[in-house]
N, C-alpha and C positions, 0 to 999 in steps of 0.2 A: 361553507363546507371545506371549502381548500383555507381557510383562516390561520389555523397554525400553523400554515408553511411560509406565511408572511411573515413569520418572526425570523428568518434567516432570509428574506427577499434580501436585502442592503446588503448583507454578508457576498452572498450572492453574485448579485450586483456589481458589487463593486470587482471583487473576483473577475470575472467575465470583463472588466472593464482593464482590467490592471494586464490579463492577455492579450487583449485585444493592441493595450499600447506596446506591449512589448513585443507584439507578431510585428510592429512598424519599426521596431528595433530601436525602442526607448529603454533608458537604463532604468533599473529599479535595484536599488540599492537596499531596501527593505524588505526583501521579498520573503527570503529566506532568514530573518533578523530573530526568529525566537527559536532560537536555540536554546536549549534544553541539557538538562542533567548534566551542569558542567562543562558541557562541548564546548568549542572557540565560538564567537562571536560572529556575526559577518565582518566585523573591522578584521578578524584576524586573517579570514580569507582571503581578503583583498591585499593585506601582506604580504602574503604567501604567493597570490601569484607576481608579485616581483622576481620568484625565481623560475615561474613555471615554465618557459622556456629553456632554462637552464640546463645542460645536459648532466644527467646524475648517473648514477651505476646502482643498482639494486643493494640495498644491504650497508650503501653507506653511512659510517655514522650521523650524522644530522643532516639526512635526509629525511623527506616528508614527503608525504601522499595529502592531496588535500579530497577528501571524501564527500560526497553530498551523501543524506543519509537520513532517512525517516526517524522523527525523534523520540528514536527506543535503540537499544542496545549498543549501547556509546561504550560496553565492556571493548567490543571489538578492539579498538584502539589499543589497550593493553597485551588484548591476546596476540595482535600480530607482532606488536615492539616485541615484545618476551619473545618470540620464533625468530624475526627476523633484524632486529633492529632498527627497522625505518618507524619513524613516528606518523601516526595519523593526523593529520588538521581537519577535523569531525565540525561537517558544516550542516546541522541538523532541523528538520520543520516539517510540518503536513505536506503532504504529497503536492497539494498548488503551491506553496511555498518553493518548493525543490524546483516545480518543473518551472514554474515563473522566471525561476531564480536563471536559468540555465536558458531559456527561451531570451532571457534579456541581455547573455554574456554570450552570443550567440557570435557576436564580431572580437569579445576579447574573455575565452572562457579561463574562467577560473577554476574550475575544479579537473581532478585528474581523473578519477572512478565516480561514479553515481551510484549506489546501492540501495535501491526504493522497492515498495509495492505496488509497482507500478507500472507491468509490463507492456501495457498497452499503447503508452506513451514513450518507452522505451525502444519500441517497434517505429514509434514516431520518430523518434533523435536520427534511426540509422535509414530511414527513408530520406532522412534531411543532411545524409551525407556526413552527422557531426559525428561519430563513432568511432575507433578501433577497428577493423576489420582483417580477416584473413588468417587470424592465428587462431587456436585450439589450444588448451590445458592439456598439459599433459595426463591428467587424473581424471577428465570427461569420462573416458571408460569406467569410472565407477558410481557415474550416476546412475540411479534407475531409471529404464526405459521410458517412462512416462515425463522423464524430465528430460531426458538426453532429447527425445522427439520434438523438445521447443524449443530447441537451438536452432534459429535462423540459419538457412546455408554458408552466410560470409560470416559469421561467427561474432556479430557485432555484440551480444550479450548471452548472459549462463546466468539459468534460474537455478538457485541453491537452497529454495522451498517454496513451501506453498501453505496457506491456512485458509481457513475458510473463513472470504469476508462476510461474510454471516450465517449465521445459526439463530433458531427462533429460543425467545429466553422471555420467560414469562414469570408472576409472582405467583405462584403457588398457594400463597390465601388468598388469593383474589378469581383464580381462575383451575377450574377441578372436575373429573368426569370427562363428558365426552363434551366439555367444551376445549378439551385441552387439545391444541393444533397437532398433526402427525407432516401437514405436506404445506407447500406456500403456498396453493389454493386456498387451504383452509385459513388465509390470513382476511380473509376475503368474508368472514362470516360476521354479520352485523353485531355479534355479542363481544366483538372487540372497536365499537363504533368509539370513536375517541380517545380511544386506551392503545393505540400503536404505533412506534417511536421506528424513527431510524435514523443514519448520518446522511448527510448532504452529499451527493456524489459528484458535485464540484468543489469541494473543500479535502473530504478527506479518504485518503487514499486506497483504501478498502473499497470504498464506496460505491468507487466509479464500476472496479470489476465485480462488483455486488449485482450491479442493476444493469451490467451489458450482458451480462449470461442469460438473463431474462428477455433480452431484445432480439439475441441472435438464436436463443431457443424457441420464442415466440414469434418471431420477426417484427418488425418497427412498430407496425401497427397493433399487434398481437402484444408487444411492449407497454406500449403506450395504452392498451383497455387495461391489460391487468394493474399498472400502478394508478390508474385514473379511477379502476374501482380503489384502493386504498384509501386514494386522495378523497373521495364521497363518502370514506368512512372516517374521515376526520385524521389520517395519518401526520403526526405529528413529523417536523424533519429538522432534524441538529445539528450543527457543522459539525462536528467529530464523533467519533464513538464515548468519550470520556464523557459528552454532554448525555447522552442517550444512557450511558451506566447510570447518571446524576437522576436523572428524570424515572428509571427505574425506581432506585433506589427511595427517593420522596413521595411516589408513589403516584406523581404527576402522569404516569402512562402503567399500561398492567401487563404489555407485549412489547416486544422488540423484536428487530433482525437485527443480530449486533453480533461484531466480531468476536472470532473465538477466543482470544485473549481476554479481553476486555469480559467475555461470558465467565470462562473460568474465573477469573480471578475474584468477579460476584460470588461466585460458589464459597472460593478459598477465604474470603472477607468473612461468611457466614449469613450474606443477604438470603431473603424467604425465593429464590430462584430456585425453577427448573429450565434446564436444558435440553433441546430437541434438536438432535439431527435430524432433518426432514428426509422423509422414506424417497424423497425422490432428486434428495444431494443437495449439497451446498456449494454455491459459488465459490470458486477457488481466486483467492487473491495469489498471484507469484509473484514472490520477489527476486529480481535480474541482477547481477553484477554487468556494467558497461563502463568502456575505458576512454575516454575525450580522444579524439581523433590527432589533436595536433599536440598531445600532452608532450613535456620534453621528461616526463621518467617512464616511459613505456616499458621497459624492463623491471622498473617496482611496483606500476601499476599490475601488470601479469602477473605478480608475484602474489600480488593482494589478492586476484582474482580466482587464483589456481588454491589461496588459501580456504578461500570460502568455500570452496568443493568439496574439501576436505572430509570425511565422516568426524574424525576427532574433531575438527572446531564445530562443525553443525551440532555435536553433541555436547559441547560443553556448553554452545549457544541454548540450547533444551536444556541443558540441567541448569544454567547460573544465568543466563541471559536477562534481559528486560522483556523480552517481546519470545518467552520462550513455548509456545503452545504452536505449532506447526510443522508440519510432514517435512521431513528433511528430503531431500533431492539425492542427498547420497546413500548407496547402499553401508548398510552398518552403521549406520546411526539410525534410532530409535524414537518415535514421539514419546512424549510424556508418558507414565503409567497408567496415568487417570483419563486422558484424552480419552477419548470412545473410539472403542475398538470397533465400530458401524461406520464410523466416520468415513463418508461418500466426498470426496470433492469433484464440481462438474468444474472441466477449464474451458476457458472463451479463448476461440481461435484468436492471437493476437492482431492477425493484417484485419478482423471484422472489428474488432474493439478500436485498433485505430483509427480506422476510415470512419468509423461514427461515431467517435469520442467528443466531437465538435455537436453533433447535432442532438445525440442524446442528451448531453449535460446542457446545450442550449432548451430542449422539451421542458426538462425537469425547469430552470431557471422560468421560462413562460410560465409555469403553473404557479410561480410564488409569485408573480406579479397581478395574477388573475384575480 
């Protein structure tokens, strides 16, 4: 019954294995190595910090920021050179990738800003003292209230949106009437036994805040029944959402909880999908802008940070972006046309997310070795 969650056991596995070495403060030079859409490499990273000590001034010319950064919207890069003239060194990967990566440069970090989906881990960095702390954007005041409120007190990170790490997405010749799901209970009914996909939520970044809104809503145990009924219905589990579109897509699964990007863009493709805001909300993934604590451009870093506030770049991020389907943070910028105007997102206190970030993603890993 738990069978296809073994096909990502090793994945898994080894994951959990590669933290574990790096909590004892081994280096992992691979961690964050697939870099994507062009971005610099890790060799380039580790270049770069040759200067990061270095004392720079915001705005100079061949100055660089080096970026940790979920790997989508590598436009960024261009959009702040064009404002500002600082270059980005865009070091980009799935969310255990980043945080790996940064978990194991913990005695000599390399990056200046981290910009993930990841807040909950985020919340982690600046309990562990690595962080920024003590300044404010000048432009906070124009977040919405809802975003302004998960600013931590010492001001170690600013969430500049939010999407929903999942939305139920199903194929539409396959599934019709009143078997068509309205709530995540209903994911729970036998006539999706084998047919329901999701991402790994120790792999990918969405993931993790997909399936802690369900533990802190339900509580651990109340967590643990409702994915253990999935699991008895044969829920299949992917390391990324890209794998979960694929398994849609071939028809290897006929349900999913898969991000809203990754949903949409099935729509925009023309795949036989429907899309369901569930009546009772979806998991909010946010993603945090935070600045390395002992970075030597604090002044470009803030620069980067105060940019992303911004309503214009949130907006050009929604209209030209890679990763452009989610709720901006700032007022005056707008989601997509087509996004759903129902669209509910439920957010996961982040000190709950992080204090059980370790034992949840260890649950999930026990079921795949079961």
């Amino acid at each position: 019954m738990k069978r296809e969650w073994q096909r990502t056991a090793g994945v898994v596995a080894g994951l959990l294995s590669l933290l574990a070495v790096t909590a004892c403060g081994g280096q992992n030079q691979n961690a964050a190595g697939t870099a994507a859409n062009g971005n610099n490499q890790v060799a380039e990273a580790a270049g770069a910090t040759a200067g990061a000590g270095e004392s720079t001034s915001a705005g100079g010319g061949t100055e660089s920021l080096t970026v940790y950064l979920n790997d989508f919207d590598a436009v960024i890069g261009e959009m702040f050179e064009k404002k500002t003239g600082i270059k980005l060194n865009i070091v980009s990967g799935n969310g255990a990738e980043i945080m790996s990566r940064i978990e194991a440069e913990q005695g000599n970090p390399q990056w200046d800003v981290v910009w993930i989906d990841a807040m909950p881990s985020i919340y982690g960095l600046d309990a562990k003292d690595q962080l920024l702390t003590g300044w404010t954007p000048e432009n906070v005041a124009g977040l919405k209230d809802n975003y302004e409120s998960l600013i931590p007190e010492d001001g170690s990170y600013y969430p500049t949106g939010a999407h929903a790490a999942g939305i139920i997405v199903y194929n539409k010749n396959k599934i019709s009437g009143a078997d068509i799901p309205a709530t995540w209970e209903d994911l729970k009914n036998s006539v999706y036994k084998g047919k329901l996909g999701m991402a790994d939520p120790a792999i990918a970044a969405p993931a993790y805040p997909f399936v802690a809104n369900f533990f802190e809503d339900k509580g651990i145990d109340g967590g643990k029944e409702y994915f253990n009924s999935l699991l008895e219905q044969g829920l299949r589990v992917y390391p990324k959402n890209p794998q979960v579109v694929q398994a849609l897509t071939s028809g290897e699964i006929d349900i999913a909880a898969l991000q809203e990007s990754n949903a949409y863009s099935m729509l925009a493709a023309g795949e036989p999908v429907e899309l369901v805001w569930p009546e009772d909300g979806a998991p909010a993934s946010v993603r945090v802008a935070a600045i390395q604590k002992n970075t030597g451009k604090a002044d470009a870093a803030k620069q980067f940070v105060s940019f992303l506030l911004e309503p214009e770049v949130q907006q050009e991020l929604i209209d030209s972006g890679d990763e452009s389907y989610f709720e901006p943070s700032a007022e005056g910028a707008a989601p997509k046309a087509d996004r759903a105007k129902e669209a509910k997102l439920n957010f996961t206190d982040a000190a709950y997310s992080s204090e059980h970030e370790a034992e949840i993603k260890q649950w999930f890993a026990d079921q795949a070795v079961q």
